[in-house]
C-alpha positions as a printed Julia matrix, in Angstrom:
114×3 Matrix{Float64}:
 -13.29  274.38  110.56
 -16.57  273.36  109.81
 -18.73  270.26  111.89
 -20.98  267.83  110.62
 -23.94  270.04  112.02
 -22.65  272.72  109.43
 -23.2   270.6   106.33
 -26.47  271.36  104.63
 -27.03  268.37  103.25
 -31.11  268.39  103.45
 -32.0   265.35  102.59
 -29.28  265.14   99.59
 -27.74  261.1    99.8
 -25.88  261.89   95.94
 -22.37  260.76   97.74
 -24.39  257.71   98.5
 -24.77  256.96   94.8
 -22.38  255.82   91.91
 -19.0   256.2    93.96
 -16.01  254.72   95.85
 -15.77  257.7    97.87
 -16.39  256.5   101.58
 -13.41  254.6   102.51
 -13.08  252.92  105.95
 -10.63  254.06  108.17
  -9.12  253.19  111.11
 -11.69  254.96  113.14
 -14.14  252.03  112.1
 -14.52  248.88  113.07
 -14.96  247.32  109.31
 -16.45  244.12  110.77
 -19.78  246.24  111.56
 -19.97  247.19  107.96
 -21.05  245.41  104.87
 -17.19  246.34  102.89
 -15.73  245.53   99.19
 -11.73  246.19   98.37
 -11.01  249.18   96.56
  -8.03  248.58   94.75
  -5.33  251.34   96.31
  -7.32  252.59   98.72
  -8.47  249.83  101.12
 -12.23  248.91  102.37
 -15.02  250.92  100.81
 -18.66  250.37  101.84
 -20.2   247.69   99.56
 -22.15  249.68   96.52
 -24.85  247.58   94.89
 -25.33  246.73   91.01
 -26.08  250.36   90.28
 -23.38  252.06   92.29
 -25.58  252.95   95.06
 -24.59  252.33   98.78
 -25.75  248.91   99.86
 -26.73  251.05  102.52
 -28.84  253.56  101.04
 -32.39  253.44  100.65
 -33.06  256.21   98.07
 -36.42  256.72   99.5
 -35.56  257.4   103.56
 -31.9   258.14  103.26
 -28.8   256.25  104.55
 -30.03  252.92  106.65
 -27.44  253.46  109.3
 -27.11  257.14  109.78
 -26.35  256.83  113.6
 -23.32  254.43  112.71
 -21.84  255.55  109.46
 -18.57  255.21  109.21
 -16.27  257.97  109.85
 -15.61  259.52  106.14
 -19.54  259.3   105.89
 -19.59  261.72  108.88
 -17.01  263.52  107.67
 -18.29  263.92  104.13
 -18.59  267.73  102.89
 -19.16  267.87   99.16
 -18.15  271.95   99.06
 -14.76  270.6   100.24
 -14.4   269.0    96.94
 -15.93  271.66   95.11
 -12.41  273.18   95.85
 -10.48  270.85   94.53
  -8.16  271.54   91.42
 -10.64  271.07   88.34
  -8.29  268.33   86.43
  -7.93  266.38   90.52
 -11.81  266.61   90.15
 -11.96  264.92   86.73
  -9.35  261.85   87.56
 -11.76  261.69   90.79
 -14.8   261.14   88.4
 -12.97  258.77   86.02
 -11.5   256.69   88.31
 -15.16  256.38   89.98
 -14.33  258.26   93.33
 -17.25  260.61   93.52
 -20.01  261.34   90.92
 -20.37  264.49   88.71
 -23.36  265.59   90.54
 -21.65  265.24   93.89
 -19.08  268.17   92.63
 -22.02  269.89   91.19
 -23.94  270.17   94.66
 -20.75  271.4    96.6
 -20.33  274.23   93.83
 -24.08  274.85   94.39
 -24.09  275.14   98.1
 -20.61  277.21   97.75
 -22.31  279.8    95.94
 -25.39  279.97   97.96
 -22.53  280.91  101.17
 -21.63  283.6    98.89
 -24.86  285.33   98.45
């Protein structure tokens, strides 16, 4: 199983942008976090105007990288590189995670294979 230490993100905040993805969970106390509803699914970090994190700064990275939630921890975009291809597409129609998000877990797969 891999850790958080093993995810190669380097920099790369693109499941901070344009997505419902991180959910809160029970791990998380939701009153620390700035939250919206997401219909079905519970509490979702609060995205601003143009789907970005309210908690992102697209220049330095997430704002509260020492206290992310859990899923944020968590978060391993080759995981859903693995998904079933028409899961994947519902996921990007229904606004779950972004195209490129998929994209960069495919990418980093097939680096781990070279």
């Amino acid at each position: 199983m891999r850790t958080v230490a093993d995810v190669p993100c380097d920099g790369c905040t693109l499941c901070c942008q344009n997505s419902d993805l991180i959910i809160i969970t029970d791990h998380d106390d939701i009153t620390s976090y700035d939250v919206q509803f997401a219909p079905g699914r519970g509490f979702a970090l609060k995205h601003t105007a143009n789907g970005d994190c309210v908690y992102l700064d697209r220049e330095l990275g997430c704002t509260i990288h020492d206290r992310r939630p859990m899923r944020c921890r968590e978060m391993d975009c080759r995981n859903l590189a693995k998904i079933p291809k028409r899961t994947l597409e519902r996921f990007v129609t229904d606004g779950l995670v972004s195209s490129g998000v998929i994209a960069r877990g495919r990418e980093l797969l097939r680096e781990e294979e070279r």
